[in-house]
N, C-alpha and C positions, 0 to 999 in steps of 0.2 A: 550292868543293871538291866533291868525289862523295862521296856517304856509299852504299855498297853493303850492303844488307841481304839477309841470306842464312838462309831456313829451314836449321831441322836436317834429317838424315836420321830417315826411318821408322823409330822403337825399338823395342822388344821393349814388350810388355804386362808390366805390371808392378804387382801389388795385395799392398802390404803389411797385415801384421795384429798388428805390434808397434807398432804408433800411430807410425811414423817415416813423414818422407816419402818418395814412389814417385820413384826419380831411376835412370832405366832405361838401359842403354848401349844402344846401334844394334844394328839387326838386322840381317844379313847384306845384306838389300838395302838398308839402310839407308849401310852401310857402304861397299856398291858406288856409292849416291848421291854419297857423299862424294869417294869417289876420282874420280867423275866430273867434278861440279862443279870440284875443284882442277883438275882437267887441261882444264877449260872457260874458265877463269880463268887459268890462268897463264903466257900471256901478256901480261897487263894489271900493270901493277906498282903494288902499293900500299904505302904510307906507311906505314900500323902493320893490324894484326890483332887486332880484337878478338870476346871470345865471354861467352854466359851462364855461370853457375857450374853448368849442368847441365851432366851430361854427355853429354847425347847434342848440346848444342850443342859442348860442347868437343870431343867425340870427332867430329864435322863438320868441325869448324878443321883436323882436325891435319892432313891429308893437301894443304892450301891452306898450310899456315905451315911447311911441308918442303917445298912447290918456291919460294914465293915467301923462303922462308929469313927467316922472320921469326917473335918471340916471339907465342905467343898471350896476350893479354894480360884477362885475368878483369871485366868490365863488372858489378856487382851490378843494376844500374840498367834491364839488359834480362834480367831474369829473367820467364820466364814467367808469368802471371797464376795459374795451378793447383799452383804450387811448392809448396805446401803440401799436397798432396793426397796422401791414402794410395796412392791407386789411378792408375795411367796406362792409360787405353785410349786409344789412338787415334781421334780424332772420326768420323775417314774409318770406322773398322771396328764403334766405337758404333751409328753412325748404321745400316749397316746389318742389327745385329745386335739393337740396341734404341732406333727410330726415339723411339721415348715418354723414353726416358731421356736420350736423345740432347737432344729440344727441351727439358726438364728443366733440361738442364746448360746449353742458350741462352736462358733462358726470358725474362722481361720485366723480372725483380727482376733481370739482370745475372748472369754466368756464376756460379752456384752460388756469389750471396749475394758476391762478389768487390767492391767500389766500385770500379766500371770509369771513372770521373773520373779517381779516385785513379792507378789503375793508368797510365792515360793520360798525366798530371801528371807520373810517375816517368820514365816511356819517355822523353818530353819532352827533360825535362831533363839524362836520361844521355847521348839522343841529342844535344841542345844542347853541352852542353861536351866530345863527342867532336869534333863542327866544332870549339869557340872552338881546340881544339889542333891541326887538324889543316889550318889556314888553306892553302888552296891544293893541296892534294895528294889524294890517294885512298884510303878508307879502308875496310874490311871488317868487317861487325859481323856473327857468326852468331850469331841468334838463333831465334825463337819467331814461329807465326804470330801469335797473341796482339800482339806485340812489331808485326811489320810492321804489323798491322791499326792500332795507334794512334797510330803516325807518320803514317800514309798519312792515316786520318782525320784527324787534326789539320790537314793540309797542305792537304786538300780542303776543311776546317772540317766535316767530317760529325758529325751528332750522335752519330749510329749508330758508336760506337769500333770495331766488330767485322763487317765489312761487308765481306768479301770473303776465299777460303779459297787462300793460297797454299799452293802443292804444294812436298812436301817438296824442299830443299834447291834453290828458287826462288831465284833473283835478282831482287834488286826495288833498281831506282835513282834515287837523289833527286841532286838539284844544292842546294847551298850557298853562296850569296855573301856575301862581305864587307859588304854593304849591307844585310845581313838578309832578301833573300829567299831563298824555298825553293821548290823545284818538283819533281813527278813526273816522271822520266826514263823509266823501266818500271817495271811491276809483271809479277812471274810469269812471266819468262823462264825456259824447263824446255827448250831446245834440247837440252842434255849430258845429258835423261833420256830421249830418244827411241830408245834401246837396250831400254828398262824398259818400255814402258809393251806391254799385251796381250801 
């Protein structure tokens, strides 16, 4: 089977200060990402549609699960690694706004104190039993770079869980066989953002 993983679009900045989590919707060009992506994909027919319980992953699905006319269906399993965090800055606009805060948040202890095994472990296995269901056919998960980063690593056996920065609302494609192998098909396919970018 194809397991198709798909960043969110670009969200808005989002720093809460009632101790709740930061769960930010798309930002206009985030949102333009999205209607891209579905009209980049839709002619490929997939099997089911699945997404994180953020919304800026959900609000990605929607515009991919209104042409391909399919439910988006809520995966807990690929939630972002910083789900819990007050505050959502974008890594890309961190990094160049406070490079020190930015390595900070990639540091050596693991993304701000996160057990990135753990996190890995989860992706895993959410990803795993979306194949065991989904034998033979092609499936959509929009998630998190976090999310691609430790399927890919896992598939390469990289130590390093967090080793490479897909661009928002990237296509990245693994193959899944019955026999239990798994292989990289692409990573960071961003053709439908070539309107966007400069």
């Amino acid at each position: 089977m194809e397991l198709v993983l798909i960043r969110h679009g670009l969200p808005v900045r989002e720093e809460k200060t009632d101790g709740s989590s930061a769960d930010p919707p798309l930002s206009a060009e985030g949102r333009d990402q999205a209607e891209a992506v579905g009209r980049w994909l839709a002619d490929e027919r997939f099997d089911a549609l699945y997404a994180s319980p953020l919304r800026r992953a959900r609000e990605t699905a929607a515009p991919l699960a209104s042409l391909q006319r399919l439910e988006v269906v809520v995966e807990p399993g690929v939630i972002e690694l910083d789900h819990a965090s007050e505050a959502y800055v974008p890594l890309e606009q961190l990094k160049r706004e406070d490079p020190a805060a930015w390595r900070a948040k990639l540091g050596e202890e693991g993304y701000e104190g996160v057990d990135l095994p753990a996190f890995r472990r989860t992706v895993v296995a959410s990803l795993e039993g979306i194949v065991r269901r989904h034998g033979g056919g092609r499936v959509a998960v929009v998630c998190h770079g976090g999310v691609v980063n430790a399927w890919a690593s896992h598939l390469l056996g990289l130590s390093d869980p967090l080793f490479f920065e897909p661009a928002y609302t990237s296509v990245n494609r693994f193959l899944a066989a019955s026999s239990g192998e798994r292989s990289i098909r692409s990573l960071n396919e961003t053709g439908h953002l070539r309107p966007f970018v400069g």
